[in-house]
C-alpha positions in Angstrom: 40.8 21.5 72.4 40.5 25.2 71.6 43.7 27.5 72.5 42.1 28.7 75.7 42.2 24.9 77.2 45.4 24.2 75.5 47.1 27.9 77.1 45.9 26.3 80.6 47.1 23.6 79.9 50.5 25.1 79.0 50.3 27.7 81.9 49.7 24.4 84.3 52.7 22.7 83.0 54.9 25.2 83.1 54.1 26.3 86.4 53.8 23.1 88.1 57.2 22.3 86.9 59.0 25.2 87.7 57.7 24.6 91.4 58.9 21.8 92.0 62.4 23.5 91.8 61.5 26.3 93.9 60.8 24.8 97.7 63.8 22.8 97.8 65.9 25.7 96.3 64.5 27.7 99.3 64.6 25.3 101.6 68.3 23.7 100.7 69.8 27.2 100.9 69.0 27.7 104.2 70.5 24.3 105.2 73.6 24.7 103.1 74.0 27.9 104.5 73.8 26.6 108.1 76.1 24.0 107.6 79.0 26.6 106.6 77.6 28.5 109.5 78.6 25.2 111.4 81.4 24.8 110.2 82.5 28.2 110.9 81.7 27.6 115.0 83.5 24.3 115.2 85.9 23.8 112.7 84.3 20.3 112.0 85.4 19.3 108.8 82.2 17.0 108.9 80.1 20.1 108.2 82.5 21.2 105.8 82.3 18.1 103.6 78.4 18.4 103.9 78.1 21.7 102.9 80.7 21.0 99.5 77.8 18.5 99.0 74.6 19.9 99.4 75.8 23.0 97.9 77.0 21.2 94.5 73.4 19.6 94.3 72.0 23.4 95.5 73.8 24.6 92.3 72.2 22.0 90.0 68.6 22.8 91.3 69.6 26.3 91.6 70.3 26.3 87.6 67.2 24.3 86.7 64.8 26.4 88.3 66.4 30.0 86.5 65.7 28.6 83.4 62.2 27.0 84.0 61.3 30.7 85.7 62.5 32.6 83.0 59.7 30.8 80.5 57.0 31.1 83.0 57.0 34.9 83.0 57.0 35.1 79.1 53.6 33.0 79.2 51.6 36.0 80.4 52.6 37.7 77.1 52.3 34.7 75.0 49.4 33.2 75.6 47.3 35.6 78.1 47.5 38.9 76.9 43.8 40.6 78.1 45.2 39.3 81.4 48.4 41.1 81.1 46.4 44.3 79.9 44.2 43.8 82.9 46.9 43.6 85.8 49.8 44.5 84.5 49.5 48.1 86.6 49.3 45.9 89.9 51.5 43.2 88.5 54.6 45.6 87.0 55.5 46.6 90.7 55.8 43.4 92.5 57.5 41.4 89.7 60.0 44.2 88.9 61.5 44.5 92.5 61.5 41.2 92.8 63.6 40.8 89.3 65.5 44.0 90.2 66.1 43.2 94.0 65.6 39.7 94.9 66.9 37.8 92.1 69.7 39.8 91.3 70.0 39.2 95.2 71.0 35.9 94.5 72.4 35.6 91.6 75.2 38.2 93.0 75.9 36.6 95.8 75.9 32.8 94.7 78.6 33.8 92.5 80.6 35.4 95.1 79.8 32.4 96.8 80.4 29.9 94.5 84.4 31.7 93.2 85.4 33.2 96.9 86.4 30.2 98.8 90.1 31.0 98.9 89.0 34.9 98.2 86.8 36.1 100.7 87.3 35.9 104.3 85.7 33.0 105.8 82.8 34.9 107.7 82.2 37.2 104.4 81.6 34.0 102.5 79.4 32.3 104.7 77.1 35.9 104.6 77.1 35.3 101.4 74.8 32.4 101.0 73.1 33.3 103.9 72.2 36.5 101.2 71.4 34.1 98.8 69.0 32.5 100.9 67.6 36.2 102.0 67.3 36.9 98.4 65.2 33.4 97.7 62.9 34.9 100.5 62.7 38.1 99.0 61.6 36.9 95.4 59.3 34.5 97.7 57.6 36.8 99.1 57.6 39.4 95.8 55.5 36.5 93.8 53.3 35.5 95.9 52.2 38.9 96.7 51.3 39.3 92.9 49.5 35.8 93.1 47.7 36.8 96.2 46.1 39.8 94.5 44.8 37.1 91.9 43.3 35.3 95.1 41.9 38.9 96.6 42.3 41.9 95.0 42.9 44.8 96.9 44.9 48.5 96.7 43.5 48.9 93.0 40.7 51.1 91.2 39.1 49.8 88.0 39.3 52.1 84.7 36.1 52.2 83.1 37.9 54.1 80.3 41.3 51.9 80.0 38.9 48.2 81.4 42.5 47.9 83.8 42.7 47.4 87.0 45.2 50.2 88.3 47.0 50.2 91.7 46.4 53.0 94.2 47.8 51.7 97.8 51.3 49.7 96.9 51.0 48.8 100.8 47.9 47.1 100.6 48.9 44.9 97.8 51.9 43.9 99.7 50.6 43.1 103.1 47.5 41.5 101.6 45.6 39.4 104.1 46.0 36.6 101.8 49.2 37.3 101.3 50.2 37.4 105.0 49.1 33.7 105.6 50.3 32.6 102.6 53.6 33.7 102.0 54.7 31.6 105.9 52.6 28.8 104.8 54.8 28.1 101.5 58.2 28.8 102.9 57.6 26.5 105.8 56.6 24.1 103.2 59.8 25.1 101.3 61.9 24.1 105.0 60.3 21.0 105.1 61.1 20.1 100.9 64.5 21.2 101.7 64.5 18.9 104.6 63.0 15.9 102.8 65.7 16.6 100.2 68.8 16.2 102.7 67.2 13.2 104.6 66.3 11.5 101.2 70.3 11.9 99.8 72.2 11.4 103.2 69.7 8.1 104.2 70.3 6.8 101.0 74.3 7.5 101.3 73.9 6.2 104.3 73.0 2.6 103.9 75.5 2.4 101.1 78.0 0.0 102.0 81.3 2.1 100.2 80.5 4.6 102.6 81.1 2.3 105.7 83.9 4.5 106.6 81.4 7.5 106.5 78.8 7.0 108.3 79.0 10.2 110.9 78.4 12.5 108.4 75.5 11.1 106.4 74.2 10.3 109.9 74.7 13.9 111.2 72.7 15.4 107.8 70.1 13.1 108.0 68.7 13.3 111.4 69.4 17.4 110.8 67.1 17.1 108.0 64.6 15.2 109.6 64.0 17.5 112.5 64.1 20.5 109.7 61.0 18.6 108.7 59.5 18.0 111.6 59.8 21.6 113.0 58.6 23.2 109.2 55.4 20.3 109.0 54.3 21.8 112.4 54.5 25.1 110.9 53.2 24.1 107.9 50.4 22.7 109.4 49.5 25.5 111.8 50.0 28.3 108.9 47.5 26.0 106.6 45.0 26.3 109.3 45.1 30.3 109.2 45.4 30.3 105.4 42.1 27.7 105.3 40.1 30.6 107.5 41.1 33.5 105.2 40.6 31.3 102.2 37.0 30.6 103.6 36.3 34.4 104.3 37.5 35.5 100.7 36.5 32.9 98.5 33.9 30.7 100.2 33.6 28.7 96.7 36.9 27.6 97.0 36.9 25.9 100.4 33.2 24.5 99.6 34.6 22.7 96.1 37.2 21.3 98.2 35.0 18.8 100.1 32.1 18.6 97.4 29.5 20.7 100.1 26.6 21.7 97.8 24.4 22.8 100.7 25.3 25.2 103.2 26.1 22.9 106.5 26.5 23.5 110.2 29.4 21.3 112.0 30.3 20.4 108.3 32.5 16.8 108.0 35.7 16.7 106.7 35.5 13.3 104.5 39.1 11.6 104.4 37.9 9.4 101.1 35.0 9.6 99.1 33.1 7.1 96.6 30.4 8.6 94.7 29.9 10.3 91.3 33.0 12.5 89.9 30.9 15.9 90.8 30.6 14.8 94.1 26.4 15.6 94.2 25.8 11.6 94.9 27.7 9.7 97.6 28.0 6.1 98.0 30.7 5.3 100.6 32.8 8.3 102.6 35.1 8.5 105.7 34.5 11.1 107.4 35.8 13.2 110.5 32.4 15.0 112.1 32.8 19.0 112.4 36.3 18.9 110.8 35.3 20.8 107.6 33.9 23.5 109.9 37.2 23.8 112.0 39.4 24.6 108.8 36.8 26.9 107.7 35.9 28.7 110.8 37.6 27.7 113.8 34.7 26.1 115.7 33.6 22.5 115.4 29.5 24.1 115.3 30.8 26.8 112.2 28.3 27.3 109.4 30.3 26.8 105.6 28.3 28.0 103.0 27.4 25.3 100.5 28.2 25.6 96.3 24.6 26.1 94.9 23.9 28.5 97.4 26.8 30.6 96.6 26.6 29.7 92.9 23.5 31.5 93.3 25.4 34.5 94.7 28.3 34.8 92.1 25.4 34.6 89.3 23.5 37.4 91.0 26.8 39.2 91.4 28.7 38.6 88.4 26.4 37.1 85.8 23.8 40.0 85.1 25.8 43.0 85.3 27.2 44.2 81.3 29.3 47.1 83.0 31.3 44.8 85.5 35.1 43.9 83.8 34.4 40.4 84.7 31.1 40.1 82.7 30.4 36.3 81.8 27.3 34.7 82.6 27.7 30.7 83.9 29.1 28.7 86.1 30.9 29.8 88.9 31.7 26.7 90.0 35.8 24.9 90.3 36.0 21.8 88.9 35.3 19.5 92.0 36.9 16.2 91.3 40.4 18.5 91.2 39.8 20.8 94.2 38.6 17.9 96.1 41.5 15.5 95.9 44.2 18.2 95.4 42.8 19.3 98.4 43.3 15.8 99.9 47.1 14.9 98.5 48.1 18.2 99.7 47.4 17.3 103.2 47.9 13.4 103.7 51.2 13.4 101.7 52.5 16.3 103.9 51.7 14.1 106.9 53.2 11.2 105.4 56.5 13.1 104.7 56.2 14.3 108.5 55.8 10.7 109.6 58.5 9.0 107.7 60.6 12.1 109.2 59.7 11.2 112.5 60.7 7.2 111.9 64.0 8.0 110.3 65.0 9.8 113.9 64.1 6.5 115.5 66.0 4.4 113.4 68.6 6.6 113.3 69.2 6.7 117.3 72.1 6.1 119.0 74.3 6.1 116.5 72.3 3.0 114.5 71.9 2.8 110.5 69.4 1.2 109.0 69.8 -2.0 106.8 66.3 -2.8 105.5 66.0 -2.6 102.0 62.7 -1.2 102.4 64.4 2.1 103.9 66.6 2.8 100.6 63.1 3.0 98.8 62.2 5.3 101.4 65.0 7.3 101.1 63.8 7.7 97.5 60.5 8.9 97.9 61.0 10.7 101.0 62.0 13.7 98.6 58.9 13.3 96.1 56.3 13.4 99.1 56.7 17.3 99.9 57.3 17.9 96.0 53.9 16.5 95.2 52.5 17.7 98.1 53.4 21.3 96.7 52.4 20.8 93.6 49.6 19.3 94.4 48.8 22.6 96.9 49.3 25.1 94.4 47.2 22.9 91.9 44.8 23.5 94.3 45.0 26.9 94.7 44.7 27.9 91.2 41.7 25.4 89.9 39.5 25.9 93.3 39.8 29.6 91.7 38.5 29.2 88.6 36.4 30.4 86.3 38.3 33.6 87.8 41.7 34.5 86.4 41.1 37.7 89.2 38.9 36.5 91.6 36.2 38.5 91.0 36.9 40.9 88.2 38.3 38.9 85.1 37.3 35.3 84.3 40.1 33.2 83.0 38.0 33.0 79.2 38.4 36.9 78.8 42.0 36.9 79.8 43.6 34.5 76.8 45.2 36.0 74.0 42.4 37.1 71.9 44.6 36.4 68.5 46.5 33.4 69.2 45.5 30.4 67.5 45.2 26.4 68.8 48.1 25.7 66.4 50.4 28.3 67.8 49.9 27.1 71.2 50.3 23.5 70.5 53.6 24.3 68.7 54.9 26.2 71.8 53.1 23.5 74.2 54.5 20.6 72.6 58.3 22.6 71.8 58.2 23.3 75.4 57.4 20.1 77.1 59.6 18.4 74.6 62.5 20.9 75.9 61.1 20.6 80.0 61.8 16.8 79.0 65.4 16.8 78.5 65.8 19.5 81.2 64.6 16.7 83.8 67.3 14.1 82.4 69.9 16.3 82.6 68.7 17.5 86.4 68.2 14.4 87.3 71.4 13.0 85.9 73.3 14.9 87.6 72.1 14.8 90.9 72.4 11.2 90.4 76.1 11.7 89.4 77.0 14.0 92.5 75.1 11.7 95.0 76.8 8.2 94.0 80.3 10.5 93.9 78.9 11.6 97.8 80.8 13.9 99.9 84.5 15.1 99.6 86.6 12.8 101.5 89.2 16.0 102.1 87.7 19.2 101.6 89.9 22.2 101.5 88.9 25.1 104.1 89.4 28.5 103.2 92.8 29.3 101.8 92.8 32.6 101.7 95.1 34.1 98.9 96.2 38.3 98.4 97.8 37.4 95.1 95.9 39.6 92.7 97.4 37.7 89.9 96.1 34.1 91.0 92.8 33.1 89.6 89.8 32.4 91.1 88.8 29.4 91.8 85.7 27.3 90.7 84.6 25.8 93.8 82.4 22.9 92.0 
């Protein structure tokens, strides 16, 4: 492999990765913070235990995710440098306030949150992860307005002079169309990983028989989690429907690699499994749902979707025959299908799954009943992993059913790797990297494991409130 395979390689890795500590970071704050919020109202020690807990395993997740983000944003400079050159004018804005504003957002008050137990009054501390949670919003919303330019640049003027693409309407790269749909659609995922999360640890502690005596509050987390779920899937699945129309209006290529459609097609078919050749031009066997395709893509069960040689036909006219155009590089326009068509597919059908296993665990769970089927502790153990892989596989997705753009549209991802940087430097940092992403997983893994068998705080202590300037703080976890 040359170092422009190998750098997407290593930008996939590293990104993928990082993501899967970011929904339920998002999503687990907002519970934690809830169940302090709980607390608060009814002086239930229940909800105190529960948010001791959650928030020890918030922490650990919390942690791992820092350190995987920092070495994602040292890639652009690494390995994609043209790109960098190209975007950093648009770029430098969003990713600065949300370094200077929504991370230090969090980090600030997590550690207020984590030392003021007996410090801060009880209402203070309980805003303070509720700020954390703000602040995970914020930095949300900060990125994916960057990544949403990559998607559909607008608010920007091209250089001739400079070949960058400078920023002229800060407003317009913010409230981005695709940004708009977006930035719901991956929170409310994030809600429903968060959800999957809780349900996954307190089902599991639940069927455990040393925590007989216990079995309120694992009870009480779980079927909280599960309707966390339930309510974020719906709006996960009603944002993914807007996000699949202004996907289909922006970058038609995209939504037509996702079900293999080489000719443009009226009431187009959504096919739930394929058999054919990997490219998807020859079919032998498919499921599919009549008109579906042209729902997601237009709204109406009769919509037209434009087809991929038709609009590879477009993009060649467009982009492929014009020398003065910063995305100059005649070929193919086309997304590698076999990805964006079961990427596409996982996304969806392990989202639902998630939603469904959600909606059995409140049925089980009724009237005060706890499971005993050994099949539910191994559901209990993937119930976590589904929305995880779903997400990954989502933002998978979105990034290969982009290519060959880096920019949609103005720079192709082969003009935008480092121009110097040789196969052997990125294997070393590949390899160093993944070796070290490794170990990071044991140790997160470890000690979730650790903190879940040890299970909730028989005792906790509330607040204790302490004007002693002389005593030390104390170290909650």
């Amino acid at each position: 492999m040359d170092a422009l395979d190998l750098a997407r390689w290593q930008f996939g890795i590293i990104t993928v990765y990082h993501f899967l500590f970011v929904p339920i970071t998002i999503g687990l704050s907002a519970i934690v913070a809830w169940y302090e919020t709980a607390w608060l109202r009814t002086r239930n020690p229940e909800w105190l235990r529960l948010t001791r807990f959650f928030g020890k395993l918030f922490l650990i997740n919390f942690a791992i995710g820092v350190v995987t983000g920092i070495v994602q944003e040292f890639q652009f400079g690494m390995n994609w440098s043209d790109y960098s050159r190209f975007v950093g004018d648009v770029f430098g804005a969003p990713l600065a306030i949300e370094g200077l504003l929504a991370f230090f957002l969090e980090s600030t008050f997590l550690g207020l949150w984590i030392f003021g137990w007996d410090r801060l009054p009880p209402v203070l501390h309980n805003a303070c992860i509720w700020l954390v949670h703000l602040g995970t919003l914020f930095s949300a919303y900060f990125i994916l307005a960057a990544n949403s330019w990559m998607q559909h640049p607008v608010g920007y003027h091209y250089n001739q002079k400079t070949g960058r693409a400078e920023m002229n309407d800060f407003a317009a790269v913010l409230f981005n169309k695709v940004q708009l749909v977006t930035f719901p659609h991956t929170v409310l995922a994030a809600y429903m990983t968060g959800g999957a999360f809780v349900v996954g640890v307190s089902l599991w502690s639940l069927m455990r028989p040393k925590n007989a005596g216990d079995t309120s509050v694992y009870r009480r987390s779980t079927r909280l989690g599960a309707v966390v779920m339930l309510v974020a899937g719906l709006g996960v699945a009603i944002s993914g429907d807007f996000a699949g129309k202004v996907m289909t209006e922006v970058q038609p290529m995209k939504m037509a690699a996702a079900e293999a459609l080489y000719e443009t097609e009226s009431s187009a078919g959504f096919s739930l499994f394929t058999i054919g050749t990997l490219d998807g031009k020859s079919e032998t066997f498919s499921i599919k749902i009549p008109g579906l395709l042209s729902f997601l893509a237009t709204g109406s069960f009769n919509g037209t979707v434009e087809g991929i040689n038709p609009l590879s036909e477009q993009y060649q006219e467009t982009y492929g025959s014009d020398p003065d155009s910063p995305a100059y590089s005649p070929g193919d326009y086309t997304p590698y299908i076999p990805v964006t068509y079961w990427t596409f597919r996982l996304m969806i059908g392990l989202g639902v799954l998630a939603a469904a296993l959600a909606a059995l665990v409140l049925w089980i769970t009724r009237k005060e009943r706890t499971p005993r089927s050994r099949w539910w502790r191994w559901a209990a153990i993937a119930l976590p992993l589904l929305p995880v892989a779903a997400n990954s596989f989502g933002w998978i997705f979105t990034e290969v059913g982009r290519q060959p753009w880096s920019v949609f549209g103005l720079l192709t991802t082969v003009n935008a790797v480092s121009p110097t940087v040789s196969a052997g430097y990125v294997w070393t940092s590949l390899l160093s990297l993944t070796l070290l992403y490794g170990v990071l997983a044991v140790v997160e893994v470890g000690l979730i494991l650790k903190y879940v068998r040890a299970g909730a705080e028989p005792d906790p202590v509330p607040h204790e409130r302490s004007d002693d300037p002389d005593r030390p703080m104390a170290f909650a976890y």
